[in-house]
Residue, then its C-alpha position, 0 to 999 in steps of 0.5 A: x472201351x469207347x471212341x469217338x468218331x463222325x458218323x451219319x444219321x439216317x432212317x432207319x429204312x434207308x440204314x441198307x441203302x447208305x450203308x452200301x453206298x458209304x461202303x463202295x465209297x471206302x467211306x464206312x468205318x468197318x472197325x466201328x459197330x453201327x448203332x441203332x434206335x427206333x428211327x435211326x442208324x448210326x453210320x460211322x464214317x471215315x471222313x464226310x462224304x464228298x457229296x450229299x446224301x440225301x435226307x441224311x445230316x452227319x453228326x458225332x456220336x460214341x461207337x464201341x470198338x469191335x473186339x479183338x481176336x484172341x492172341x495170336x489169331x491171324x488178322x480178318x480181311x478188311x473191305x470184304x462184302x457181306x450177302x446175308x449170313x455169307x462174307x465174300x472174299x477177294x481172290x487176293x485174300x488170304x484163305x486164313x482170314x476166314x475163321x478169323x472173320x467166323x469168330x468174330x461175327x458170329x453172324x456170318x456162318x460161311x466165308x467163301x473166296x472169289x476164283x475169278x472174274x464174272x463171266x459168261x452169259x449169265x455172268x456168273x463167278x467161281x467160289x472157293x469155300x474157306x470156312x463156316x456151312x458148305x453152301x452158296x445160297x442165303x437169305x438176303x434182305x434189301x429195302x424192305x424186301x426178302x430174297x433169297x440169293x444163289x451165288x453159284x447160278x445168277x448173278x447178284x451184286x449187293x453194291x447196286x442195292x442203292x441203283x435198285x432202290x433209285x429206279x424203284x423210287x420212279x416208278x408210278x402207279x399204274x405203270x406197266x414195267x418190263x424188266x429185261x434182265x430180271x436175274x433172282x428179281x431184285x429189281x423187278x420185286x422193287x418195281x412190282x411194289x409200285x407198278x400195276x403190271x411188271x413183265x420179268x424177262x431172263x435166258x438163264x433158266x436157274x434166275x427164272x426158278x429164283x425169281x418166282x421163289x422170290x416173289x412168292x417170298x415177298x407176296x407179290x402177284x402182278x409179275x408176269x415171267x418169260x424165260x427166253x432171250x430179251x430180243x425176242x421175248x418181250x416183243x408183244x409187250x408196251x412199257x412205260x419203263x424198261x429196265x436193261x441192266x446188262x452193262x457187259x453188252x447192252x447195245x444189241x438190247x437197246x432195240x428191243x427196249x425202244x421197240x416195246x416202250x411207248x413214246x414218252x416211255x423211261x428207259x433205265x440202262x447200263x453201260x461200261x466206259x470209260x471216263x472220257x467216252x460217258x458224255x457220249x453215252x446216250x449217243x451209244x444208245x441212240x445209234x443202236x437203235x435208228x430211227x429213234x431219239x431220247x431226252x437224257x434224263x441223267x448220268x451217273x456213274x455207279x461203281x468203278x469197273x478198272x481203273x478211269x472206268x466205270x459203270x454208267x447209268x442211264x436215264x433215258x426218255x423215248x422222244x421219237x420211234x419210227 
């Protein structure tokens, strides 16, 4: 059977990147397939976003329903996210989902349940595994790209496949870029397409592994990886743009951003606030680092964090250095 309902039409290219936006703003119609054609996908949608998504226009079309489970199967989860072939499970889901969400994406092949909060200095998590292959690794794909992800030993969120996208769009040619915090390189690979040099920084020793996988995955040569801690590795490195994506504590960071960027240098960081403190963020930034002063380029919130909080980004150019 067929219904009506709202949706979105995009290119087919940026179908992954408004596909999660629309999914961390609870604006995607999970209920609803998503169409497709040669150029475009077919996105239905809840409501009209609240705000414009660029090269987007919204438009009406036909969606045929998922199908139902058979009599007597015990609901799937609703709002749960996807990583490749891997369903991932709030710690409030009940574990009896999980051969539900199996039998009716035949797709997916494993359904794990998050133990608890991201922690630690490689903010990792625990997973339970409820259903489908005993395995935490995937094969992911992103703009274009081809990752394959470890959930049990870096860090990896694919709600922030449109922040990655966005800085990727900003990087020039001929660029030297430094990413301090490069996890299984899902934003330094982005950034190498378009720069001519990326340096790739990260402590966690499994990320640095990941990473190089990574860019051989996706042919890429003009990387250069350091493992060690990111206030001292770079050091010897001057960057057009940097890149600090650690929102948890990226103040001690921020000098060893400033000391690597040349004047006129972008840097694009991170932080965790609350509503009330974000028109102060890039003063936070400034007082990290003495002696320096920044042009605020934007400020946007990326996801909620706890309630009136959220996960900032920043978009800073380098106006004065000591």
């Amino acid at each position: 059977m067929q219904m009506p309902s709202p949706c979105l039409v995009v290119p087919r290219e940026r179908g992954e990147e408004v596909r999660r936006l629309l999914l961390d703003q609870g604006l995607l119609n999970t209920h609803l397939r998503i169409h497709r054609d040669e150029k475009r996908l077919y996105l239905p949608i809840l409501r009209r976003p609240p705000r414009r998504i660029p090269k987007t226009r919204c438009t009406r079309g036909l969606f045929e329903s998922r199908r139902p489970g058979p009599p007597g199967d015990p609901p799937a989860a609703s709002k749960y996210e996807t990583v490749g072939d891997i369903a991932l499970l709030r710690p409030d889901h009940s574990p009896e989902a999980a051969g539900a969400i199996l039998r009716r994406h035949p797709n997916l092949k494993v359904v794990l349940r998050a133990t608890g909060p991201i922690e630690g200095e490689w903010r990792t998590r625990g997973w339970e595994h409820l259903a489908g292959e005993q395995r935490l690794t995937t094969l992911y794909r992103e703009n274009g790209c081809t990752f394959e992800v470890d959930l049990g030993k870096v860090y990896f969120s694919p709600r922030l496949a449109t922040e990655r996208a966005r800085i990727a769009r900003q990087v020039q040619p001929g660029e030297t870029v430094l990413d301090l915090f490069a996890g299984g390189g899902y934003g330094t690979v982005q950034a190498a397409r378009r720069a001519s040099r990326v340096v790739a920084v990260d402590s966690n020793p499994d990320a640095i592994l990941l990473l190089q996988r990574n860019l051989q995955r996706n042919r890429l040569t003009r990387v250069e990886v350091r493992l060690g801690d990111a206030r001292h590795t770079a050091r010897d490195i001057t960057a057009d743009r940097v890149l600090l994506d650690y929102p948890t504590g990226p103040l001690p960071f921020i000098p060893a951003a400033a000391h690597s960027l040349q004047t006129g240098g972008i840097l694009h960081t991170y932080d965790i606030l609350p509503e009330a403190d974000i028109p102060a963020a890039p003063h936070r930034v400034a007082g990290a680092a003495p002696g320096t002063r920044w042009e605020t380029l934007a400020t946007r919130k990326v996801k909620a964090y706890a309630p009136r909080t959220y996960q900032v980004a920043l978009d800073l150019r380098l106006v004065e250095k000591p």
